[in-house]
ZADO-1210 file (C-alpha; in nm, 4 decimals, padded with zeros to 6 digits):
<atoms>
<atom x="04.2740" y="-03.1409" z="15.8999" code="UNK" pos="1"/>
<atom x="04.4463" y="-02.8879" z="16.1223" code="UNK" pos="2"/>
<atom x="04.4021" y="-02.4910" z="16.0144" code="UNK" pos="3"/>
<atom x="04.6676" y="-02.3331" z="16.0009" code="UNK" pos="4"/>
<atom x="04.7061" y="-01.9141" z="16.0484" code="UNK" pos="5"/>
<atom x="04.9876" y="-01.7194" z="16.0151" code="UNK" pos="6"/>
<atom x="05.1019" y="-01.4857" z="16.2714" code="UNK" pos="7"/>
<atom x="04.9566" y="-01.1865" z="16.0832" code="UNK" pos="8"/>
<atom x="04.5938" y="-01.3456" z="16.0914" code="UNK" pos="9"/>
<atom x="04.6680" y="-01.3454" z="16.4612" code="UNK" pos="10"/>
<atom x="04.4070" y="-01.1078" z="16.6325" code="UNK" pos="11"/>
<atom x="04.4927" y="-00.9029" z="16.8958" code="UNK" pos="12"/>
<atom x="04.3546" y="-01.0223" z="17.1662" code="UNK" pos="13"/>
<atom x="04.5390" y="-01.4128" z="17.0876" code="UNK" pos="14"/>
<atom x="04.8361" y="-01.1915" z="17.0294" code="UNK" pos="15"/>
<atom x="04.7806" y="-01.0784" z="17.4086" code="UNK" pos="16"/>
<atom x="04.6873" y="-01.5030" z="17.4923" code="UNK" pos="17"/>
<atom x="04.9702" y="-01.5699" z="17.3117" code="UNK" pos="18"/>
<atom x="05.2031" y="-01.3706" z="17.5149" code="UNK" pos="19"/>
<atom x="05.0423" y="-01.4762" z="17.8451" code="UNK" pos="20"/>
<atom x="05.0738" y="-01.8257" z="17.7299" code="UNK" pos="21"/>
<atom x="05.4520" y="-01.7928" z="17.6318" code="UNK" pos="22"/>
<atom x="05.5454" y="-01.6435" z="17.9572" code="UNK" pos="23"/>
<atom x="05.3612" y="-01.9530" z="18.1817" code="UNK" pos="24"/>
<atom x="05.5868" y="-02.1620" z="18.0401" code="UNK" pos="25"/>
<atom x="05.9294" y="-02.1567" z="18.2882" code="UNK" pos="26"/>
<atom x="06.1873" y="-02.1444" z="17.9941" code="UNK" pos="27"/>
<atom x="06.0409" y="-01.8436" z="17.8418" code="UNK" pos="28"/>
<atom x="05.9630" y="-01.6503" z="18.1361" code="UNK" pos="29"/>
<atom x="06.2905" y="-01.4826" z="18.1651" code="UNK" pos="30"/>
<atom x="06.2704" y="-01.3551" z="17.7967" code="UNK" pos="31"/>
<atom x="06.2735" y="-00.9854" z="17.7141" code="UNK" pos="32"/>
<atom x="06.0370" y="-00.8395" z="17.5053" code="UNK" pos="33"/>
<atom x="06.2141" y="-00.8092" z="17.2048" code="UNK" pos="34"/>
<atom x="06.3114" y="-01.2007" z="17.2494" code="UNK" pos="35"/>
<atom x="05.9789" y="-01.2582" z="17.2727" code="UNK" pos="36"/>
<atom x="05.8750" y="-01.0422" z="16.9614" code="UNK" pos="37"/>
<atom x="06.1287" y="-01.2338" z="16.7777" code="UNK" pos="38"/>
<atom x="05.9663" y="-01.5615" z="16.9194" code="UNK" pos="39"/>
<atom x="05.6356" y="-01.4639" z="16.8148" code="UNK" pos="40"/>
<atom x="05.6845" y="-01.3525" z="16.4806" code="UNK" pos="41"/>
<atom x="05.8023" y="-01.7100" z="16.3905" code="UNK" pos="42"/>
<atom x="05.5089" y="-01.8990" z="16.5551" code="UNK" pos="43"/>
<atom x="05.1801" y="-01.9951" z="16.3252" code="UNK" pos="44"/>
<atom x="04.8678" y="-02.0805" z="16.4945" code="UNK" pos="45"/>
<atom x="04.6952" y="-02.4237" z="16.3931" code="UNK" pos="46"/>
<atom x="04.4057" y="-02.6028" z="16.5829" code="UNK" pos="47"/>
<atom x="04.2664" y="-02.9615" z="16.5938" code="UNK" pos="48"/>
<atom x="03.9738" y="-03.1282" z="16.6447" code="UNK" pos="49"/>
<atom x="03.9269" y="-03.3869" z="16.9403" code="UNK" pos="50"/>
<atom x="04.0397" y="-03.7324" z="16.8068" code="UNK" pos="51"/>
<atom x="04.2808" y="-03.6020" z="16.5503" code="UNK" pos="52"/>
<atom x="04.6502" y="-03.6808" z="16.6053" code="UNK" pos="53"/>
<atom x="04.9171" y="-03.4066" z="16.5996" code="UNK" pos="54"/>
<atom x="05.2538" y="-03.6072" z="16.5641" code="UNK" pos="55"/>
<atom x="05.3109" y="-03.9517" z="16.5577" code="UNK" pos="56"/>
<atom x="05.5803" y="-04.1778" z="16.7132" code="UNK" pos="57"/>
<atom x="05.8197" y="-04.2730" z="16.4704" code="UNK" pos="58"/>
<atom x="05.7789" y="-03.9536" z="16.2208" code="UNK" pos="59"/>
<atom x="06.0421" y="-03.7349" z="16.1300" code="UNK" pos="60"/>
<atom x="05.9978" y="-03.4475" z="16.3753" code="UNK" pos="61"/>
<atom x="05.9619" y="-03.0563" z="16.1838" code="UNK" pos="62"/>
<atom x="05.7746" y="-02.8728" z="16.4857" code="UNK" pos="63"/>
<atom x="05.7919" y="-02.7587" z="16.8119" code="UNK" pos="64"/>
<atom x="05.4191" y="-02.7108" z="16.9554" code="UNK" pos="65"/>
<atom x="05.3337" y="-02.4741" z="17.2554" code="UNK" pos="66"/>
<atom x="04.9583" y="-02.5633" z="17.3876" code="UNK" pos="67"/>
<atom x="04.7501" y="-02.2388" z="17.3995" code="UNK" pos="68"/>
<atom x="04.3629" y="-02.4546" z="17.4727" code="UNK" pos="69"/>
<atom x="04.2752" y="-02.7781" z="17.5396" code="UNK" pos="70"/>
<atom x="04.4302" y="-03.0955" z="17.6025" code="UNK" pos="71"/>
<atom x="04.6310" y="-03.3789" z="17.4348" code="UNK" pos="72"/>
<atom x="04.7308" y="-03.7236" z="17.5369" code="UNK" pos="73"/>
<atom x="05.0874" y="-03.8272" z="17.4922" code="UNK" pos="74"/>
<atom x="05.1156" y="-04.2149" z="17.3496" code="UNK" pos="75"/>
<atom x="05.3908" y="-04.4484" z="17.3229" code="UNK" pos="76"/>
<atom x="05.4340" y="-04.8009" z="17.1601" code="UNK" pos="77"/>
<atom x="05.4863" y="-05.0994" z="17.3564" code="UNK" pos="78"/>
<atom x="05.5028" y="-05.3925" z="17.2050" code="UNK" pos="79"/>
<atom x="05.1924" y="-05.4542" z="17.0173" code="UNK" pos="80"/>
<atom x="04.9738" y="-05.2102" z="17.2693" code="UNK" pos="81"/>
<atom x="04.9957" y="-04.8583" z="17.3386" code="UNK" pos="82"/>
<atom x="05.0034" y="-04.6699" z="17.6562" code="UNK" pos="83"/>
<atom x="04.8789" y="-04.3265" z="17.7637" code="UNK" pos="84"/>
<atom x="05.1819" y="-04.1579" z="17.9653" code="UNK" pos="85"/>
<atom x="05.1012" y="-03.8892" z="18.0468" code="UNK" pos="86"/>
<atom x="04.8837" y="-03.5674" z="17.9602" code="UNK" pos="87"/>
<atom x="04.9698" y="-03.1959" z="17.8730" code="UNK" pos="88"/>
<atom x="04.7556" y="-02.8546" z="17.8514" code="UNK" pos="89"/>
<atom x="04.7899" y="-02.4825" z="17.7841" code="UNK" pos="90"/>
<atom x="05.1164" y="-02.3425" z="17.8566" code="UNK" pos="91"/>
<atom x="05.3384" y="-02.7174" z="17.7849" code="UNK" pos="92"/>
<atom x="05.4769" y="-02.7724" z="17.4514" code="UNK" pos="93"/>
<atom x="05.6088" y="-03.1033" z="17.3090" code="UNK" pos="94"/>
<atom x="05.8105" y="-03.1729" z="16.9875" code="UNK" pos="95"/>
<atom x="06.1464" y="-03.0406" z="17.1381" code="UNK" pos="96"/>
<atom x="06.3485" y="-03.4099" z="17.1888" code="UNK" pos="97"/>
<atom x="06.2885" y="-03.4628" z="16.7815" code="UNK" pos="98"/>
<atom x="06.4323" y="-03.1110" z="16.6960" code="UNK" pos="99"/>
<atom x="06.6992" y="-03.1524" z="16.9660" code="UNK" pos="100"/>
<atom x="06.8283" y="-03.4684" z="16.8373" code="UNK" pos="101"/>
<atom x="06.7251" y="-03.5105" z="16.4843" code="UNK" pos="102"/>
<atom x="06.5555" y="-03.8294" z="16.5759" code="UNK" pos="103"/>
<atom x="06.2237" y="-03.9182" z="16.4772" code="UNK" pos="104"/>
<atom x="05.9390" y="-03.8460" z="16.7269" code="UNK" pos="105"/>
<atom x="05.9576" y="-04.0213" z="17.0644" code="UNK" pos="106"/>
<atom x="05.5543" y="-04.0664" z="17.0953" code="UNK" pos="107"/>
<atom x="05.1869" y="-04.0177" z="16.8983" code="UNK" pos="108"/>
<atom x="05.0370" y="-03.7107" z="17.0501" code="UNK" pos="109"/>
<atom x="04.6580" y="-03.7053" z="17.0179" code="UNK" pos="110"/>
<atom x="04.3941" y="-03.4307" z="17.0878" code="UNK" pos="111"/>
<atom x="04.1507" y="-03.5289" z="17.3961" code="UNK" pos="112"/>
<atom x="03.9828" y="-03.1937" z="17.4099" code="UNK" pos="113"/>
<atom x="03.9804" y="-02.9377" z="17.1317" code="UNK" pos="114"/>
<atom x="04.3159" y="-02.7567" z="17.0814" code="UNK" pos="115"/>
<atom x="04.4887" y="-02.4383" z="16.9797" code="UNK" pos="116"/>
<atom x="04.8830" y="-02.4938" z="16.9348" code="UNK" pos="117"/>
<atom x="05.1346" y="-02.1908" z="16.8691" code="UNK" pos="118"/>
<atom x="05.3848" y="-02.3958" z="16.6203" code="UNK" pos="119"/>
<atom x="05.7468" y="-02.3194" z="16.5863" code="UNK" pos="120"/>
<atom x="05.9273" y="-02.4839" z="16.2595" code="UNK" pos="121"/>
<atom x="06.2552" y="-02.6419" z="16.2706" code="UNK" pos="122"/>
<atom x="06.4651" y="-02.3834" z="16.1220" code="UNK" pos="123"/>
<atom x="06.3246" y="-02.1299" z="16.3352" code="UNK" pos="124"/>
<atom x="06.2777" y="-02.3570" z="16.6290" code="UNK" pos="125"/>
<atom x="06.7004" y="-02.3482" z="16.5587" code="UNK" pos="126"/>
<atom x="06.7322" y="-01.9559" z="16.5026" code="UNK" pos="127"/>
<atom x="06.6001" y="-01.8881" z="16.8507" code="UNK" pos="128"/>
<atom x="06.7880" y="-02.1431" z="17.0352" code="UNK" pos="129"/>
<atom x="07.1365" y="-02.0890" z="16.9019" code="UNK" pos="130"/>
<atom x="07.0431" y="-01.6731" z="17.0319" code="UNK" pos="131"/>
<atom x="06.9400" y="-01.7889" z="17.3819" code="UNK" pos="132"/>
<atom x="07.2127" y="-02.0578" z="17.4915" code="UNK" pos="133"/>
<atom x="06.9312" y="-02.0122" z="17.8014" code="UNK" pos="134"/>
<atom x="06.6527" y="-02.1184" z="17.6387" code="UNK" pos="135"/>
<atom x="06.8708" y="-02.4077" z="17.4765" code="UNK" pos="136"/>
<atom x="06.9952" y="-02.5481" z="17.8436" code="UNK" pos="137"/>
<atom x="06.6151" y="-02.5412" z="17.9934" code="UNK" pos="138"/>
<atom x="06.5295" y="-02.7169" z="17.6966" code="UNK" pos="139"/>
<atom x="06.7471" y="-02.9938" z="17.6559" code="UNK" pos="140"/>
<atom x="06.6790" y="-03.0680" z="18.0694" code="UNK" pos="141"/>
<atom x="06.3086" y="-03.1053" z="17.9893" code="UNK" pos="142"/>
<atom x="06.4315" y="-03.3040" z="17.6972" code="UNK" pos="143"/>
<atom x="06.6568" y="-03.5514" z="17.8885" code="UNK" pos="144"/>
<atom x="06.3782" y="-03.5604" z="18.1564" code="UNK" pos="145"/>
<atom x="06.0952" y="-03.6780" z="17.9054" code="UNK" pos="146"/>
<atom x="06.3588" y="-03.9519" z="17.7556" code="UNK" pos="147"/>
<atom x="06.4294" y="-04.1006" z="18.0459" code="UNK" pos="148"/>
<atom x="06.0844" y="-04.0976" z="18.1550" code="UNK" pos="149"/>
<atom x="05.9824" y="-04.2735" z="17.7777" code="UNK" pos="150"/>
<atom x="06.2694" y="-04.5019" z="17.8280" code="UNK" pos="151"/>
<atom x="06.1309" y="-04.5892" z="18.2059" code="UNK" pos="152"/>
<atom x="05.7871" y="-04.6496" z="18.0064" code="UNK" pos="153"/>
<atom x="05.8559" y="-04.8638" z="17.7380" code="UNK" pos="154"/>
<atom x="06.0529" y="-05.0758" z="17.9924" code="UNK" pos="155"/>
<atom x="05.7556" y="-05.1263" z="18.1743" code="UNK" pos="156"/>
</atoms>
């Protein structure tokens, strides 16, 4: 079971991770701080274990995940197997193509190392995109870039 904190149970010093994590990731690198502050504000902090799964393809999507530690494995259906496509660390994020789109989540991501996540909730994940039409174009490129890559996967 993931535990969850809110941002005010955030110390100090993974408020200062937090923001060093934020800015490694391209998108949000050109933020200003009070973009950022509003960012923050919204995120709660949640780890898992190794093994556990985070999302799972299929799902209704609610989240959008920013790595702070460890590792996860992204998954995907095919036929009757599944395949490992790819993996992603501190400073990536997944859960933005499910948000984007309304669909339902795209793949199963599972925890190969244990993880920290900064988690942004749908409404929210909303709020800050429809402020930074920025932030919104960076992230639906990544998005189309990850569907086409699932779509060149499952075709496999």
């Amino acid at each position: 079971m993931a535990k969850k904190k809110s941002f005010t149970d955030i110390s100090s010093v993974e408020l200062h991770n937090l923001d060093a994590v934020l800015r490694g990731i391209n998108f949000l690198a050109q933020f200003n701080l009070g973009e950022l502050e509003k960012l923050i504000f919204r995120l709660k902090k949640i780890s898992f274990k190794k093994g556990k799964t985070v999302v799972k393809e299929g799902e209704p999507g609610d989240s959008f995940y920013f790595i702070s530690k460890g590792k996860v494995g992204v998954w995907i259906k095919k036929g009757l197997s599944k395949s490992l496509i790819r993996h992603l660390g501190p400073g990536e994020y997944f859960g933005e193509m499910a948000l984007l789109t309304g669909s339902h989540r795209t793949a199963t991501i599972i925890v190969e190392e244990d993880a920290e996540f900064f988690v942004l909730s749908k409404d929210n994940f909303r709020e800050i995109l429809l402020g930074n039409p920025f932030l919104m174009d960076m992230i639906m490129q990544t998005s189309e870039k990850r569907k086409t890559e699932l779509i060149m996967e499952k075709g496999k």
